[in-house]
N, C-alpha and C positions, 0 to 999 in steps of 0.2 A: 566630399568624397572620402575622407581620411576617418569621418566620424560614422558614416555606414560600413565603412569597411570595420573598423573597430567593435562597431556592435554586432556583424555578422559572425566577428571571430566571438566574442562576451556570450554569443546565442550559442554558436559550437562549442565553446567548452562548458555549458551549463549541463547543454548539451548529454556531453561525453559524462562529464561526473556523476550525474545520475543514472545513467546507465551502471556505470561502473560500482557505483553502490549496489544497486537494487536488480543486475543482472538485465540479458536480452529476453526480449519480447518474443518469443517461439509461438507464428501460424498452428498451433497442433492442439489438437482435443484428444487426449490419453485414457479417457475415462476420467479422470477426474471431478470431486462436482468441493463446495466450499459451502457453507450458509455459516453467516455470523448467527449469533445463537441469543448474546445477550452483549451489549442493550438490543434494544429494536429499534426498529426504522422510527425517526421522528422523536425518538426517548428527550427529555429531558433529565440533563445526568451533573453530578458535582463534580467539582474539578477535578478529583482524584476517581478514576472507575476503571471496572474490570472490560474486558473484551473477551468475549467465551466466542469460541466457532468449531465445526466440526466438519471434519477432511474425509472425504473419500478420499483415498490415493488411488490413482489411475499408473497406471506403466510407467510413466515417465516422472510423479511425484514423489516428493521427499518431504517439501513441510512448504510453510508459509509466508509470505513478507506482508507486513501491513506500511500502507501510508496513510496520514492523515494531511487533509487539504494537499494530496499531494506530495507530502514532501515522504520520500520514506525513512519509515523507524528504524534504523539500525540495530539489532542487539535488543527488540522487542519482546519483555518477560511476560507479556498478559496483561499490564495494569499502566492506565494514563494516568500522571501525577502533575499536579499541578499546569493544567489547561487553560489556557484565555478564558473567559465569559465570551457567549456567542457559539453561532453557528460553526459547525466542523463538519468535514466528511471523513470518513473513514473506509477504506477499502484493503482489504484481504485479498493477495492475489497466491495463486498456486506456484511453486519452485520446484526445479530438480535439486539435485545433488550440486552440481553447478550454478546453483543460485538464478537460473534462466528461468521465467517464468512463461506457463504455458497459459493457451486462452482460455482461462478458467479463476471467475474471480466472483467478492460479493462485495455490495455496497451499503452502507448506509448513512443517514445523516444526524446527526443528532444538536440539540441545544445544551450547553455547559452554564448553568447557573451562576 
């Protein structure tokens, strides 16, 4: 009992921090559209590589947050440096001013040499 309760609260606050990083999820299409640009889907890339994408802004966007496998990049200037070998995903999602991200995002996957 003691150890599900424990890991329900470990789920809730992984929970909350990620949110709190990378902003709320907002139901809302603004006009907004995102495509990553370079690499491309399925790229084979070095450890260190660029990530190009380009933003419509819609009503309610400001700019963008990226995570890779998920985790997001805080303070993301363009350029992955020193990455695992193996498979990564990479996704671009749209932000307001408020760091809220609306439903509008791109994905891809790439292999890191």
């Amino acid at each position: 009992m003691f150890v599900t309760r424990l890991t329900a609260l470990l789920f809730l606050l992984v929970s909350l921090t990620s949110s709190v990083w990378a902003g709320q999820q907002l139901d809302v299409h603004d006009g907004s559209a995102i495509t990553i640009t370079s690499p491309h889907n399925g790229a084979s890339v070095e450890r260190s590589f660029e990530l190009m994408h380009s933003l419509k802004k819609g009503t309610m966007a400001d700019h963008v947050h990226v995570f890779m496998d998920d985790i997001y990049q805080k303070g993301f200037k363009g350029h992955f440096k020193d990455v695992s070998s193996g498979p990564h995903t990479i996704t671009v999602k749209v932000a307001t001013h408020d760091h809220d991200m609306v439903a509008v995002s791109d994905t891809i996957d790439v292999s890191v040499k």
